[in-house]
N, C-alpha and C positions, 0 to 999 in steps of 0.2 A: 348791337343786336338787330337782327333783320327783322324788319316788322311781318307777320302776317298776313298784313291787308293793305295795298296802295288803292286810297281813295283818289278818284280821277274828277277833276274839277275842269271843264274847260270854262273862260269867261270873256265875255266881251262886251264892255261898255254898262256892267249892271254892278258896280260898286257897292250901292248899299245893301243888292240882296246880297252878296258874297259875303260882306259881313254878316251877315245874319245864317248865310249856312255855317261859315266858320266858326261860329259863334255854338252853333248847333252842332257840330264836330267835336267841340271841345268838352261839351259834356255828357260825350256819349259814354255809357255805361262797361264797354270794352275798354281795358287798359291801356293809357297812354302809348307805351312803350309795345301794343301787337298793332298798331296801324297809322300810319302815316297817311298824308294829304298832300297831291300833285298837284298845283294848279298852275293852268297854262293860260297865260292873258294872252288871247289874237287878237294882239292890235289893239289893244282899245284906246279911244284918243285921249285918256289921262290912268299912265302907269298904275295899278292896281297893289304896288310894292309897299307904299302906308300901310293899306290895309291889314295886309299880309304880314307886316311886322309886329302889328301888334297882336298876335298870336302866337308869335315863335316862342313863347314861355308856356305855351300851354298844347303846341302841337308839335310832332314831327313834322315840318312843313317845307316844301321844296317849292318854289314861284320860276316859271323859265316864261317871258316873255318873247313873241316870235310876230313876225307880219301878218297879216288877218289870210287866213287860208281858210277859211270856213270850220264845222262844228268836226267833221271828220278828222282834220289835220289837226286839229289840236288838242283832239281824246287819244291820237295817234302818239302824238309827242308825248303825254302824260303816260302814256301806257308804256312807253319806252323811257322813260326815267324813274318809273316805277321800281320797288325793290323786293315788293311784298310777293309768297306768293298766293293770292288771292287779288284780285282787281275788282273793284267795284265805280261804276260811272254814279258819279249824280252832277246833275244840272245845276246851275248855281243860283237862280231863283225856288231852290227848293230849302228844307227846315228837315232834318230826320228827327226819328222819332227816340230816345235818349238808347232806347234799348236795339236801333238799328242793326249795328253795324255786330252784335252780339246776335242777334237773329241770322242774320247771316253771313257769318262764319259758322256757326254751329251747323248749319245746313251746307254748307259747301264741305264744310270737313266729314261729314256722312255721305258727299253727293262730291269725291270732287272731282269729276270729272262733268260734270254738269252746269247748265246756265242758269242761272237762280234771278227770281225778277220777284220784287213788292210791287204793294199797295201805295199809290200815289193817289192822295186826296185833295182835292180844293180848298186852296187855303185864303182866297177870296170870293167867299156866297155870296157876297151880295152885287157880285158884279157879272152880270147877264154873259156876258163874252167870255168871261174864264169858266161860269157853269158850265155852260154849252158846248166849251170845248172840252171840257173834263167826262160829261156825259157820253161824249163822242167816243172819248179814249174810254170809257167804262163797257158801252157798249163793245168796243173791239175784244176787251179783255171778257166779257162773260161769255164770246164767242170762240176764242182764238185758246182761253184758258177754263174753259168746262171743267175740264180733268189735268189738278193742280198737278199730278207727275206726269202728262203727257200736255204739258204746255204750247204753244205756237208762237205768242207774240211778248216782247215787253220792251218799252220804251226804253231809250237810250239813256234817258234821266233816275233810272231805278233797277241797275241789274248787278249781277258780280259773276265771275267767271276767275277759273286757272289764267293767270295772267302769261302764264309761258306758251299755255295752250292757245288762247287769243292770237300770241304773239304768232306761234307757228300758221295760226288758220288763216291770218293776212288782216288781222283786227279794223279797222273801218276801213271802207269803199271812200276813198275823196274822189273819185267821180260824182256820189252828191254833194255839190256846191253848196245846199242851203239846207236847215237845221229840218229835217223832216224824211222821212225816205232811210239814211241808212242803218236805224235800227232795224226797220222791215227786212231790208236787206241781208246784215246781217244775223236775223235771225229766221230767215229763209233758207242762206247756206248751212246755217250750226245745225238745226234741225233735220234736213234733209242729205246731213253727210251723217248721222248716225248720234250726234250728239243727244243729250238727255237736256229738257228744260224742265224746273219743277218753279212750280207758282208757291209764292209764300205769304198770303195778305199779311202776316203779324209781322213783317217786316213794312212799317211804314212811312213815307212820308209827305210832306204838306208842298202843295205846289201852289208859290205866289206867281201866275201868269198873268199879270196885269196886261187885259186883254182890252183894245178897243175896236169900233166895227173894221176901222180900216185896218190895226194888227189881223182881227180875226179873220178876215176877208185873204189876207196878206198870207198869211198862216198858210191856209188850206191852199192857197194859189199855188206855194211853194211847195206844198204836200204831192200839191198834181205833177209838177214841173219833176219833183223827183221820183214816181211813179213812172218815170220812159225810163229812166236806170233801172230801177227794182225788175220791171217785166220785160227788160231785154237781158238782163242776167240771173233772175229765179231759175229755181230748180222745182219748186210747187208745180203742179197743172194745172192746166186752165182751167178743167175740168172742177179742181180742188178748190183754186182761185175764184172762180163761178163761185159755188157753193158757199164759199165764205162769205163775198162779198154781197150775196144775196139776204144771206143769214143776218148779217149785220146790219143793214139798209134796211130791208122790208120787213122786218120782225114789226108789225104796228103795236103787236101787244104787248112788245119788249119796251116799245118808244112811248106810250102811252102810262105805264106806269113808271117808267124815270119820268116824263112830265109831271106826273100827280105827285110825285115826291119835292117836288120843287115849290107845289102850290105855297103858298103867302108869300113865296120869296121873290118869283118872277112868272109872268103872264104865259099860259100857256103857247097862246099868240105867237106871243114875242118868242118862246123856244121855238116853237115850231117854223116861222117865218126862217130863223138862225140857222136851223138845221138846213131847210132851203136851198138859202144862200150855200152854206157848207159843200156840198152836192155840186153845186154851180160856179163857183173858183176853185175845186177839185177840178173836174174836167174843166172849166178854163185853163187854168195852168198846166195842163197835161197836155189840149194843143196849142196850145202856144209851146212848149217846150218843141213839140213838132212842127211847128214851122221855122221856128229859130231857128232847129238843127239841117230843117232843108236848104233855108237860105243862106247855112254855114255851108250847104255842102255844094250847091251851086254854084258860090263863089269861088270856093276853093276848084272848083271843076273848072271853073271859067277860066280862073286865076294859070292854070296847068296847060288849057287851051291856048291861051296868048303866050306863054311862055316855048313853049310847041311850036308856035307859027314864025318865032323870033329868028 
C-alpha cells in the first residue's frame, strides 16, 4: 500500500533527539499504514541505523545514509525516496503533536495544490537562547503569516507540500550550505510562481533547540551568510523585502509585548541584549559571506591570469 504522507527527516549527529521525534511519529494519531518516515543521516560520525531499527515494528521507516552535504541535500535525498504523495519536512530535534500529521493531511487534501506550514513551539523555556530564537521565528510568522490563506513564510522544520509537485518545482536550493536560508528561499519561489501557502497553528510542534550563546551567535551568523543566496535569487522586491523586514525588526510594540510574556522566566535585559547580538551576526555573516566569495573570485581570476600568461 502506498502511504499518503512521506515524512522527511534529515539528521546529523543528534541521536537522542531523533529518537524522541520517532518516538513521537509513532504515536501519531493517523494510521500506521497512510505515512511513512524518510530519514536521511549526513554523515553523522556514529551511524544512526540502531536507532532507526528499533522502530521498524512501529513505523514505515526507510534510513539511507550519505556523506554530510548539508541540510538541503539531504531533505533532497528523503524527498526522492519518498513514496507518499504528500511530503512533509520536520527537523529532527523536534516532538509532533499526536494529532499532527492528521491536521495536515486533512488540509492538503482540501488544499492540494498548496504549501501547508504549523505551529512550532519552544520546547525548552527555560533556556534564554532557544526563547530568543523561537521569539525571533514568531515574530517572522506573525508578519510573514497575518492572513493564514495568503501565507509568506514557514520553516523548513514544519511544512508539507505535493511531493511530486516539490519534486517538479526543483525541491531545495543546495546552494545553501548551512541549515538557515533555504526555506526562505524556497518559499520565495513557491509563492511568487503562483503557488498557494495556507498557515495552520493546530498543526503543532515542540522544538527542542538546545541553544547556547556561541550556537545562537553561530545560528544567526549562518542565517546571514545564507541571505547572499536568498537575494541574489528571490523573486520578492526589494521594495516588498523592505517592508517586511522593517515590519519585523522595528515593530517596538510587537517586541515589547513578546518580552513581557517571558517575564519570571528571563530578564528583559537579557532578551533584549540577545536580540541585539541577533541583528549583529546576521549582517556579520552576510558580509563576510561577501568577502569570502570576492576572494573566491579573485583567486579564481588570478588563477586564469597565470594560466593565460603560461
Amino acid at each position: 500500500m502506498i502511504p499518503k504522507v512521506s515524512v522527511l527527516v534529515a539528521t546529523y549527529n543528534r541521536p537522542q533527539s531523533l529518537e524522541r521525534l520517532l518516538a513521537a511519529l509513532a504515536e501519531q494519531s493517523l494510521l500506521r499504514e497512510e505515512f511513512e518516515v524518510v530519514v536521511v543521516d549526513d554523515g553523522s560520525p556514529q551511524p544512526v541505523e540502531p536507532i532507526a531499527r528499533r522502530f521498524a515494528d512501529r513505523l514505515q521507516l526507510t534510513l539511507h545514509r550519505q556523506e554530510n552535504g548539508g541540510p538541503s541535500a539531504a531533505r533532497n535525498a528523503a524527498l526522492a525516496l519518498g513514496r507518499g504523495r504528500f511530503a512533509v519536512a520536520i527537523d529532527d530535534d523536534c516532538e509532533p503533536a499526536p494529532d499532527f500529521l492528521a491536521v495536515i493531511v486533512k488540509t492538503l487534501e482540501a488544499h492540494p495544490d498548496a504549501m501547508v506550514g504549523g505551529y512550532t513551539e519552544n520546547g525548552l523555556p527555560d533556556n534564554l537562547y532557544s526563547t530568543v530564537s523561537q521569539m525571533i521565528v514568531d515574530r517572522v510568522y506573525a508578519v510573514h503569516n497575518l492572513h493564514p490563506l495568503k501565507a509568506g513564510f514557514f520553516t523548513a522544520g514544519n511544512f508539507a507540500v505535493n511531493r511530486e509537485e516539490l519534486l517538479r518545482f526543483g525541491a531545495f536550493n543546495t546552494r545553501y550550505h548551512y541549515a538557515g536560508g533555504e526555506d526562505r528561499g524556497l518559499c520565495d519561489q513557491w509563492r511568487n510562481s503562483g503557488h498557494a501557502m495556507i498557515y495552520v497553528p493546530k498543526a503543532r510542534i515542540m522544538h527542542f533547540h538546545n541553544l547556547t550563546l556561541r550556537k545562537f551567535l553561530r545560528q544567526h551568523f549562518n542565517y546571514g551568510r545564507g541571505a547572499i543566496v536568498y537575494h541574489r535569487t528571490r523573486l520578492t522586491t526589494h521594495a516588498e523585502e523592505a517592508r517586511t523586514a522593517r515590519a519585523i525588526v522595528f515593530d517596538f510594540h510587537a517586541w515589547a509585548e513578546a518580552i513581557r510574556l517571558q517575564r519570571g522566566l528571563h530578564h528583559p535585559i537579557s532578551i533584549v541584549c540577545l536580540l541585539f547580538l541577533w541583528q549583529i551576526a546576521n549582517a556579520a555573516g552576510y558580509f563576510w559571506e561577501v568577502a569570502v566569495r570576492r576572494t573566491r573570485l579573485a583567486a579564481t581570476m588570478n588563477g586564469e591570469k597565470s594560466n593565460s600568461g603560461k
